[in-house]
LUMBAFI-937796 format. One line per 2 residues: their letters; for each residue y, x, z of C-alpha. Coordinates in Angstrom, 3 decimals, padded with zeros to 6 digits. Example, Ala and Ser with C-alpha at 12.3 -4.5 7.8 and 13.67 -1.06 7.14 Angstrom:
residues 2
as	-004.500 012.300 007.800  -001.060 013.670 007.140 .
end
This chain:
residues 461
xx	-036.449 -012.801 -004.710  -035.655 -009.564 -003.378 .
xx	-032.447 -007.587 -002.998  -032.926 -003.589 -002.121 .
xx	-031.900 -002.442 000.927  -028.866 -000.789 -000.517 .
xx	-027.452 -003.861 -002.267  -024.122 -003.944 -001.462 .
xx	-022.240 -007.288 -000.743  -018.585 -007.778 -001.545 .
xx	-015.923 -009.503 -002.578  -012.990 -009.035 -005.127 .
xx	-009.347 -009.563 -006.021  -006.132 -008.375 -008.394 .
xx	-003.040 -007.149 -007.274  -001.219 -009.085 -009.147 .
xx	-002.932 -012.238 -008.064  -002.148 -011.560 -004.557 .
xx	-000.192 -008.886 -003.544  003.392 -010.969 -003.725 .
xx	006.605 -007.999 -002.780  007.323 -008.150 -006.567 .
xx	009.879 -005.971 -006.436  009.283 -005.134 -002.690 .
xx	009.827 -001.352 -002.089  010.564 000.287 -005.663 .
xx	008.247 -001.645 -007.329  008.504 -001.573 -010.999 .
xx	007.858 -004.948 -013.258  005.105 -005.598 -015.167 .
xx	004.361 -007.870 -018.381  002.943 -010.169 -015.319 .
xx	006.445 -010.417 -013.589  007.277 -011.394 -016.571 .
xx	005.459 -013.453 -018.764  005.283 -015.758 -015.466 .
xx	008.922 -016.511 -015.805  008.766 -017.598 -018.733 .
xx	009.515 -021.450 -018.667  006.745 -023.684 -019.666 .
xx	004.103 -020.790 -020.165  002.357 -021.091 -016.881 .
xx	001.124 -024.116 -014.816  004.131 -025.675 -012.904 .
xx	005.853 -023.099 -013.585  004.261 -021.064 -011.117 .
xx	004.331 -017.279 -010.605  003.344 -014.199 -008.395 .
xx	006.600 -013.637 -006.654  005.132 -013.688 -003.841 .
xx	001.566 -015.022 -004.426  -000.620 -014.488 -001.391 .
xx	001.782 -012.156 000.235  -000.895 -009.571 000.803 .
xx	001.521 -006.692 000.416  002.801 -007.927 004.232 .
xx	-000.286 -009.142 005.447  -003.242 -007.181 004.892 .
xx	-003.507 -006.520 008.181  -004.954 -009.595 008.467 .
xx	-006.471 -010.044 005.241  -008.430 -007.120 006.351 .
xx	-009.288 -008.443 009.004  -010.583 -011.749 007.875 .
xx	-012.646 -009.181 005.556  -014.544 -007.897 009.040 .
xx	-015.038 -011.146 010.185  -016.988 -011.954 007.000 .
xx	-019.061 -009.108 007.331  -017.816 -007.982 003.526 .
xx	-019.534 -004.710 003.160  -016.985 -003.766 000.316 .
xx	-013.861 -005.027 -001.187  -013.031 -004.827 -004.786 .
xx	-009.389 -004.442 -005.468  -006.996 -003.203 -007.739 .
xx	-003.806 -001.294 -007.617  -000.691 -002.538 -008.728 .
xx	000.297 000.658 -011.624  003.952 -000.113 -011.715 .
xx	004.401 000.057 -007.657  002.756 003.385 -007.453 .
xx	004.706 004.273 -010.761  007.847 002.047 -011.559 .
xx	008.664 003.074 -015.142  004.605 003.350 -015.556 .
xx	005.178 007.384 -016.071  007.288 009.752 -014.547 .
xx	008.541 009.333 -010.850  006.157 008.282 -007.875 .
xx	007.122 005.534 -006.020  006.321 006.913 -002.206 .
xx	006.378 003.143 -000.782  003.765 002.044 -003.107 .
xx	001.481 005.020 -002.491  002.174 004.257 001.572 .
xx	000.922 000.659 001.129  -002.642 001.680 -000.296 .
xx	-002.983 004.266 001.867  -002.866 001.642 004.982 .
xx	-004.830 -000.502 002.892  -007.648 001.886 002.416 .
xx	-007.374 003.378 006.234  -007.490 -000.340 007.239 .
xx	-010.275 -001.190 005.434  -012.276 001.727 006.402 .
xx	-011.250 001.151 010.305  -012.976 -002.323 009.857 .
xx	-015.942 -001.066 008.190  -015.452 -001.930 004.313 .
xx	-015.214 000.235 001.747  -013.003 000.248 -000.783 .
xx	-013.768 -000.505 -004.834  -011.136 -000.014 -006.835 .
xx	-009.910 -001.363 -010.158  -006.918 001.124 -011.668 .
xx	-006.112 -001.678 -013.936  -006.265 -005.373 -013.689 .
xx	-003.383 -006.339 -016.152  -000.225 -005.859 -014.315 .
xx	000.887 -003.551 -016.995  004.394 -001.563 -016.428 .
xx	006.741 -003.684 -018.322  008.856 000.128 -019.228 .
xx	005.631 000.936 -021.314  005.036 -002.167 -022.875 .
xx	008.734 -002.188 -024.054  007.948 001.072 -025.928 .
xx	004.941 -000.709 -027.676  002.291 -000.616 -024.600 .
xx	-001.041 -000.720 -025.492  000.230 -000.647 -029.479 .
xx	001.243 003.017 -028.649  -001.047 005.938 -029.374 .
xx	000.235 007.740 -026.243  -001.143 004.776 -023.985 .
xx	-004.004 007.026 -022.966  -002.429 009.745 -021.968 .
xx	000.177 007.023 -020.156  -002.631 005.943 -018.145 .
xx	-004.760 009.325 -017.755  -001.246 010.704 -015.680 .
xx	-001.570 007.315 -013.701  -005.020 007.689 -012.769 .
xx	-004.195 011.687 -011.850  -001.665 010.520 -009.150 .
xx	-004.059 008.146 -007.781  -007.137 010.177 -007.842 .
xx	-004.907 012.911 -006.095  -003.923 010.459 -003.301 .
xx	-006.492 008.437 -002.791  -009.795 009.868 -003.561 .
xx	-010.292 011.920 -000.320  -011.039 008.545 001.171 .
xx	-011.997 006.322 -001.393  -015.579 006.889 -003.610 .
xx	-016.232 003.715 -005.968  -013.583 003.381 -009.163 .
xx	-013.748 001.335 -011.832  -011.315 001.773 -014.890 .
xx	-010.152 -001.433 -016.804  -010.993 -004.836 -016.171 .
xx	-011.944 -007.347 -018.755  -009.997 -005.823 -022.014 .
xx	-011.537 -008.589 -023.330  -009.096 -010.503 -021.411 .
xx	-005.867 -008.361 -021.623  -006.318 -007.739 -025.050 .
xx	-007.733 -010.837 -026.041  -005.706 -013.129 -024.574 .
xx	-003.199 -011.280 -024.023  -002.400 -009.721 -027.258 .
xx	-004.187 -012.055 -029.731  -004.566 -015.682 -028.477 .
xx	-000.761 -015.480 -026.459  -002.036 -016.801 -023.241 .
xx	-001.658 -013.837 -020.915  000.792 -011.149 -020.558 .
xx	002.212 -010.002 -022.446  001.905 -013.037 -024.252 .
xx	001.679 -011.351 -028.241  -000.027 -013.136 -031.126 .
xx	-001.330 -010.427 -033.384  -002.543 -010.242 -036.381 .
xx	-006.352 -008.834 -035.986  -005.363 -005.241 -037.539 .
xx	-003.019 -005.032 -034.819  -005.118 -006.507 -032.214 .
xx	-008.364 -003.984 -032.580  -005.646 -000.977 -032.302 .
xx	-004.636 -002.223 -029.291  -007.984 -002.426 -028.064 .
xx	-008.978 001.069 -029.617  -006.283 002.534 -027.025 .
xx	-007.811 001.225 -024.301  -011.043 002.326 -024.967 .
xx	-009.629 005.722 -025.037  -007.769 004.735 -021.899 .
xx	-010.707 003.852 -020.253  -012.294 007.636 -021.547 .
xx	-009.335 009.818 -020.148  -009.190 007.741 -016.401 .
xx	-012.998 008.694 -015.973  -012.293 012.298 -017.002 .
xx	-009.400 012.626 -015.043  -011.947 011.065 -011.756 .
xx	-014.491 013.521 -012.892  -011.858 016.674 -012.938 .
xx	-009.968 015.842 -009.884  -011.589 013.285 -007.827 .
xx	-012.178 015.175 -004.246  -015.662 013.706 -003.021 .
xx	-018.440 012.935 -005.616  -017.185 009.454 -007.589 .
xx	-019.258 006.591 -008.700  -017.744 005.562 -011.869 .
xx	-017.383 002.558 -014.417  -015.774 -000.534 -015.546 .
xx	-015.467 -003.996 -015.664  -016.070 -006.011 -019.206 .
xx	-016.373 -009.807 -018.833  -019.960 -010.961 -019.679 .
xx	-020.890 -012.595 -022.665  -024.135 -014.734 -022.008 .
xx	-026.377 -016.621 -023.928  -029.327 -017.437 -022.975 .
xx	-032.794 -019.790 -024.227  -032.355 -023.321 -023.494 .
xx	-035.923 -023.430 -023.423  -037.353 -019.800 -022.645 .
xx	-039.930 -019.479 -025.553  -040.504 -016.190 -027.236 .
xx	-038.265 -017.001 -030.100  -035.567 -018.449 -027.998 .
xx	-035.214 -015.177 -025.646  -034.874 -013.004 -028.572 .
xx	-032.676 -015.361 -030.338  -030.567 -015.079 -027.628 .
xx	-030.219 -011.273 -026.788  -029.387 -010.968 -030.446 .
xx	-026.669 -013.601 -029.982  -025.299 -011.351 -026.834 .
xx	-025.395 -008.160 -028.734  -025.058 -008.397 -032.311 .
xx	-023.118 -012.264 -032.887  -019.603 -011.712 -033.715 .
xx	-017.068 -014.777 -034.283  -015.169 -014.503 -037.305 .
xx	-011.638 -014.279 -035.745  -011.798 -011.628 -033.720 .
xx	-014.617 -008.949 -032.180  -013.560 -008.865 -028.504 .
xx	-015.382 -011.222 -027.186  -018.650 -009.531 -027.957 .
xx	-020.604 -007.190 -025.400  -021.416 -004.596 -027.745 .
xx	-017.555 -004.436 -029.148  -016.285 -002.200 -026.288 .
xx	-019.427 -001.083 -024.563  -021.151 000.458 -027.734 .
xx	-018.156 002.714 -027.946  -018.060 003.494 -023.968 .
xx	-021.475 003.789 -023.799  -023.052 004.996 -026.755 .
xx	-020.220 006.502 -028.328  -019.576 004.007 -031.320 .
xx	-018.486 000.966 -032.891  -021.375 -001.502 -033.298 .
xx	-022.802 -001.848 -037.412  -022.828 -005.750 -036.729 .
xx	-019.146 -005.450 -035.825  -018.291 -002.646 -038.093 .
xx	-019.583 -004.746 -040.955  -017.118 -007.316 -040.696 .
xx	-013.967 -005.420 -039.132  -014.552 -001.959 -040.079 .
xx	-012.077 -002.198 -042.875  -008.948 -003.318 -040.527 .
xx	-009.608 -000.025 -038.632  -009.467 003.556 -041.249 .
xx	-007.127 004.692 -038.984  -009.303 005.477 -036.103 .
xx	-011.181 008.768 -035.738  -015.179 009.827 -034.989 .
xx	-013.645 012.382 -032.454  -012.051 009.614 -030.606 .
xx	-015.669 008.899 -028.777  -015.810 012.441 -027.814 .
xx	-012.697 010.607 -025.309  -014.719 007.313 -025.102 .
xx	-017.944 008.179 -024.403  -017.850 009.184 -021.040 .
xx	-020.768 008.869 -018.291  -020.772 005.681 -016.045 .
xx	-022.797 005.140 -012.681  -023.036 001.483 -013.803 .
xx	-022.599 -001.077 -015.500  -019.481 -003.857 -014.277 .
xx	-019.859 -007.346 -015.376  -018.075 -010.439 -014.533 .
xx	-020.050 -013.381 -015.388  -019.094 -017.177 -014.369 .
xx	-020.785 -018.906 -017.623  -022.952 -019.112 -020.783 .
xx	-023.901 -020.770 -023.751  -027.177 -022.020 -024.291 .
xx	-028.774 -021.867 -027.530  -032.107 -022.387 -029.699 .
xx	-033.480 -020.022 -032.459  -032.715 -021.167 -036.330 .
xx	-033.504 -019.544 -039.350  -031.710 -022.013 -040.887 .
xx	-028.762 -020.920 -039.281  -026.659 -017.640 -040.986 .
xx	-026.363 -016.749 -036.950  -030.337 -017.226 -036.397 .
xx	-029.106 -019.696 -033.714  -027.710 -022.967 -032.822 .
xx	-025.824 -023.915 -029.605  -027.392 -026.773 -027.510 .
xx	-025.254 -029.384 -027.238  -024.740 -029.903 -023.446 .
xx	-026.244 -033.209 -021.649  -023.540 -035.952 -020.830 .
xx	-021.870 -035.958 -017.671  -022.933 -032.290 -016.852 .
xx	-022.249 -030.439 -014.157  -018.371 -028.638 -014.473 .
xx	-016.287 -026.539 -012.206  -012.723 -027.470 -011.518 .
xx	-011.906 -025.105 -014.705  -014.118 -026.788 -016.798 .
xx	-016.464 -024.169 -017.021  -020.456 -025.326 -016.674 .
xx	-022.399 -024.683 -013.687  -024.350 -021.982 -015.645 .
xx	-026.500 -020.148 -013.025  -029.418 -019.238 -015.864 .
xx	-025.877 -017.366 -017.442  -026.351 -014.568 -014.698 .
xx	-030.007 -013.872 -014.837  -029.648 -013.194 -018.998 .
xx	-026.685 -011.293 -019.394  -028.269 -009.266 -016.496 .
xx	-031.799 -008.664 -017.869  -030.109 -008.336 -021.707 .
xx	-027.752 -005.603 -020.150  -029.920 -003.537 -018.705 .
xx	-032.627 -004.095 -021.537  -030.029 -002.905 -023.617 .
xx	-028.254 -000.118 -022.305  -030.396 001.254 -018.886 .
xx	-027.804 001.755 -016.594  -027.631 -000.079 -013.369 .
xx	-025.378 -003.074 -012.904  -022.859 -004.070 -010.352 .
xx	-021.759 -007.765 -010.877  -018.034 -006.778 -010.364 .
xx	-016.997 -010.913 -010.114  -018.961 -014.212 -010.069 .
xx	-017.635 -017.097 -008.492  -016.202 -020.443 -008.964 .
xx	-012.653 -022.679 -008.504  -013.438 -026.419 -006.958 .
xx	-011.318 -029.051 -005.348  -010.774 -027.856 -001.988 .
xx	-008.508 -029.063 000.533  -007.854 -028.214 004.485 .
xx	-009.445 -031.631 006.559  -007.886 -033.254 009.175 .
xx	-010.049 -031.123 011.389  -008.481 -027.813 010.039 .
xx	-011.448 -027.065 008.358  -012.083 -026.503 004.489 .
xx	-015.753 -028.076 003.501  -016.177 -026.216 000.071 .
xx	-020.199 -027.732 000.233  -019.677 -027.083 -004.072 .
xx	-018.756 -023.846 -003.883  -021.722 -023.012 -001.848 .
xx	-024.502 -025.006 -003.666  -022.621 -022.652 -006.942 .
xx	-023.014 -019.719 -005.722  -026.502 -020.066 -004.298 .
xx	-027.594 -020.976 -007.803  -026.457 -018.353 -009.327 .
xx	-027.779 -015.826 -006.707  -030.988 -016.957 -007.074 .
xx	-030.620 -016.104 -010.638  -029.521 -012.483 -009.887 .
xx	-031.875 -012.064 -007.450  -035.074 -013.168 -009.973 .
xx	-033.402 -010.724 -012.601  -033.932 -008.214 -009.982 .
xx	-037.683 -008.795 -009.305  -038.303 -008.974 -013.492 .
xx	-037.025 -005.734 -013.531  -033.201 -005.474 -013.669 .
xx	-031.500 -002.643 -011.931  -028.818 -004.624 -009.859 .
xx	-027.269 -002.689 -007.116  -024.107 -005.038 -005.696 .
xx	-022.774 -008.352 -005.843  -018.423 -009.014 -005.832 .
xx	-017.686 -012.707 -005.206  -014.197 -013.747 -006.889 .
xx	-012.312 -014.399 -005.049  -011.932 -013.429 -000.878 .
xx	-008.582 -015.997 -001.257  -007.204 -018.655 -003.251 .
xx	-004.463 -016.562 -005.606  -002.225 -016.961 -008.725 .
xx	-004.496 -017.728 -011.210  -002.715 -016.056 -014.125 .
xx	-001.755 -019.031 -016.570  -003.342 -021.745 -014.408 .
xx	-000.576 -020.428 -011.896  -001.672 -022.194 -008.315 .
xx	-003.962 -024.734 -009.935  -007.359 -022.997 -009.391 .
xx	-008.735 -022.614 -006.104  -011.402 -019.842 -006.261 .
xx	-010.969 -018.071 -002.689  -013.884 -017.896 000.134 .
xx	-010.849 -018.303 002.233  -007.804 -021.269 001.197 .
xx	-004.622 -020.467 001.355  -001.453 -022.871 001.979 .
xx	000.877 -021.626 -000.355  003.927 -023.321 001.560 .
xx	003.108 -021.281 004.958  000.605 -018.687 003.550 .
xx	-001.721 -020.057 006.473  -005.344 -018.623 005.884 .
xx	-008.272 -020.716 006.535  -011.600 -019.180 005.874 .
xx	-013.676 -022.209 004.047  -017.301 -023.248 005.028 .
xx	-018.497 -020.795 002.082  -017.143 -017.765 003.802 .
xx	-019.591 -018.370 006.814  -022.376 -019.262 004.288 .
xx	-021.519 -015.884 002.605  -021.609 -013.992 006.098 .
xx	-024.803 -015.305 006.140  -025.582 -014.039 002.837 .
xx	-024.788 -010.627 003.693  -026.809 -010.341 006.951 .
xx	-029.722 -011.901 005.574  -029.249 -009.264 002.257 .
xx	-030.059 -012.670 000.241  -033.010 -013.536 002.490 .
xx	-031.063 -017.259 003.243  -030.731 -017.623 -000.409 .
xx	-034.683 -018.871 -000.369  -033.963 -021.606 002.209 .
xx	-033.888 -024.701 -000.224  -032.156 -026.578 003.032 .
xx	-029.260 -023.303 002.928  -026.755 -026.409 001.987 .
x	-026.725 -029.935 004.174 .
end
C-alpha cells in the first residue's frame, strides 16, 4: 500500500453548505435559499442563512486548513454571489471574497480546487425554467468566462459540476433537493441533457481562456458494486452491474449515464435501450459540446452494494442481503470500505483516465467533551478503512492521483439541515466555535506520512 509521491491530500466543501452571508454583499438567491425555507422540507427546519459563516471567517478557516497540513482544498463558488441574476451584471463583492479566499489559501500553502457548481443554482434562472431551458449552457459557459477571467491567474485545478446525479436526481425527479421538482422522466433526462452540455461549454471556456495551463474535470457521485465474495464470476458480475445496470425509474444513477456522454461522446446502448425513446429531441452534434478532454476522473464515493452473480437473475445479479446488526454511519449508510477499491479499479478499467476521489468521508455522533475536545475514534477507524482500500486499488493498478475528505467542517447538510456531522473539525452552531476533532490530527498524520500510518494496525487506540 503505496501512494506516489505526488498524491495530493485534501479536503472538500460547498458554498452553500458553509459560506452563510446569504444575501451578504449583492448576493443573489439561489433554489438553495430557497427550497430551505420552505416549512417542513428540511430537518428542523434548518437552513444556510448563515451556515458555517465562512463568508466572515475564512481567515480562520484557512487557517485551521495550515494547521492540518491540507495540501489542497476543494471548494466551490457560490454562482449567484459572483452573478446575482445568474447572467448579466458582476457582483464586485462576491468576486472580492474569492479573491481573498484564494490569496489566503495560497499564503498558507494550499491550493485551491474548485467546483463552479455545487447546486446553489441562481434562483433568476431557475424561474425562467433553469436547467429545463435550452439556453442553460450558454447561462453557465458566460459564468464560467467571468470566473476563469478572474480567477485563473492564480488558481490551476477546476472541476465543472458536482454530482448531477444529485441535482438532477434529487433535485428535479425524487423532490428532495432544490429546487425541489417532481418530473416526469421525459422531463427529467432533458434536464440532465443540459447539463451535460453545461458541463462541455465550462471546460471549453477553461481551455480558451484559462491563463496558466488547467487541469480539468468533474465530479459524478460513484456508483459501486462490488463481489461479496471476489470470485471470477462475482468481479465481473459486478463491473457489469456498475456500468451497464440501469433501474427502471430513472437512468441517473448509473456511471455510464453521464460519463459515456462526457467521456466517450455518447449515450450508453444499455441505457439507450430503455430511455432512448423519451429523448428524439436531442442531437448527435450535441457531443461535439459534451465530449470534451478531462485530466481526470472525479468521484465521490461513501458506499456500495454488494452483490453475487445469477443467471437466474434478468440483471445477472443478486444483492447480498446485509448481516444483522451491521456496521452503519449516522446516515445510515454502511461502512463500505471494499465500495472504494471497486468503483476505483472498475473506473479506471473502464475509461483510463486517472482518478481524483473528489469526496469520501463519513457523518457520526460527535459531540465537544467536557475537556473541550471532540473524540471522533469512528470517524477515524472509517476513514482508515477505506484508505486502505484506495491505497490497494493503487498497487493493483489504478491510476489514483488525490484524495478530498468531506468535509474540513460540520455544515448544512442540504435536507438533513444540521443533523449530520461530517466535518474533520465540529462546529457549534450557536457560537460558530471551531474545534478541530481527534480525526483532523489523525488526518495531519495522514498527510505527512503520504498514507504510510495507514499500515499501522494500532493507527486507532
Amino acid at each position: 500500500m503505496t501512494f506516489p509521491q505526488s498524491f495530493v491530500w485534501g479536503s472538500a466543501t460547498a458554498s452553500y453548505q458553509i459560506e452563510g452571508g446569504h444575501d451578504a454583499d449583492g448576493k443573489g438567491p439561489s433554489v438553495w435559499d430557497m427550497m430551505a425555507h420552505w416549512p417542513g422540507k428540511i430537518v428542523n427546519d434548518d437552513h444556510g442563512d448563515v451556515a458555517c459563516d465562512h463568508y466572515h471567517r475564512y481567515t480562520e478557516d484557512v487557517q485551521i486548513m495550515k494547521n492540518m497540513g491540507l495540501q489542497a482544498y476543494r471548494f466551490s463558488l457560490s454562482w449567484p454571489r459572483i452573478m446575482p441574476d445568474g447572467t448579466g451584471k458582476v457582483n464586485e463583492a462576491g468576486i472580492a471574497f474569492y479573491d481573498r479566499l484564494i490569496d489566503e489559501l495560497l499564503g498558507a500553502g494550499v491550493q485551491p480546487w474548485i467546483t463552479l457548481f455545487h447546486w446553489d443554482y441562481p434562483l433568476a434562472l431557475f424561474q425562467q425554467g433553469g436547467w429545463l431551458n435550452a439556453a442553460s449552457p450558454e447561462w453557465f459557459a458566460d459564468y464560467t468566462k467571468i470566473v476563469i477571467d478572474r480567477f485563473s491567474d492564480r488558481v490551476t485545478n477546476w472541476m465543472t459540476l458536482n454530482e448531477p446525479q444529485c441535482f438532477i436526481g434529487l433535485g428535479h425527479h425524487d423532490g428532495m433537493h432544490a429546487p425541489g421538482l417532481q418530473l416526469p422522466v421525459e422531463q427529467v433526462l432533458r434536464a440532465w441533457h443540459h447539463a451535460l452540455m453545461a458541463h462541455g461549454r465550462a471546460v471549453q471556456v477553461i481551455h480558451e481562456h484559462a491563463k496558466q495551463s488547467p487541469t480539468v474535470s468533474w465530479a459524478p457521485v460513484g456508483v459501486a458494486y462490488y463481489p461479496a465474495e471476489e470470485t471470477p464470476e462475482n468481479i465481473e458480475a459486478a463491473r457489469c452491474a456498475s456500468m451497464n445496470y440501469f433501474e427502471d425509474k430513472s437512468p441517473v444513477w448509473s456511471n455510464t449515464w453521464g460519463s459515456d456522454p462526457v467521456i466517450k461522446g455518447h449515450y450508453p446502448e444499455a441505457g439507450m435501450k430503455k430511455f432512448g425513446h423519451m429523448m428524439k429531441w436531442f442531437k448527435d452534434s450535441d457531443f461535439e459540446i459534451i465530449k470534451q478532454p478531462l485530466d481526470f476522473y472525479g468521484v465521490n464515493i461513501y458506499q456500495g452494494h454488494p452483490i453475487v452473480a445469477d443467471d437466474q437473475s434478468p440483471k445477472g445479479f443478486r444483492d447480498v442481503k446485509r448481516e444483522q446488526g451491521f456496521a452503519q454511519t449516522q446516515f445510515y449508510w454502511p461502512h463500505d470500505p471494499k465500495s472504494m477499491y471497486w468503483i476505483c479499479k472498475t473506473l479506471y478499467d473502464h475509461y483510463n483516465i486517472p482518478i481524483v476521489i473528489t469526496e469520501n468521508g463519513t457523518s457520526m455522533h460527535d459531540w465537544v467533551d467536557e475537556d473541550g475536545t471532540v473524540n471522533d475514534a469512528q470517524r477515524i477507524i472509517f476513514l482508515r478503512d477505506y484508505m486502505r482500500e484506495l491505497g490497494r486499488a493503487i498497487d493493483d493498478g489504478a491510476d489514483v492521483r488525490g484524495y478530498f475528505l468531506w468535509s474540513l467542517m460540520d455544515n448544512f447538510e442540504w435536507a438533513e439541515g444540521y443533523r449530520q456531522r461530517f466535518g474533520l473539525v465540529h462546529v457549534d452552531y450557536q457560537t460558530l466555535k471551531r474545534t478541530p476533532k481527534a480525526s483532523s490530527y489523525w488526518y495531519k498524520q495522514v498527510i505527512e506520512s503520504n498514507g504510510a500510518v495507514l499500515r499501522d494496525a494500532q493507527v486507532v487506540k
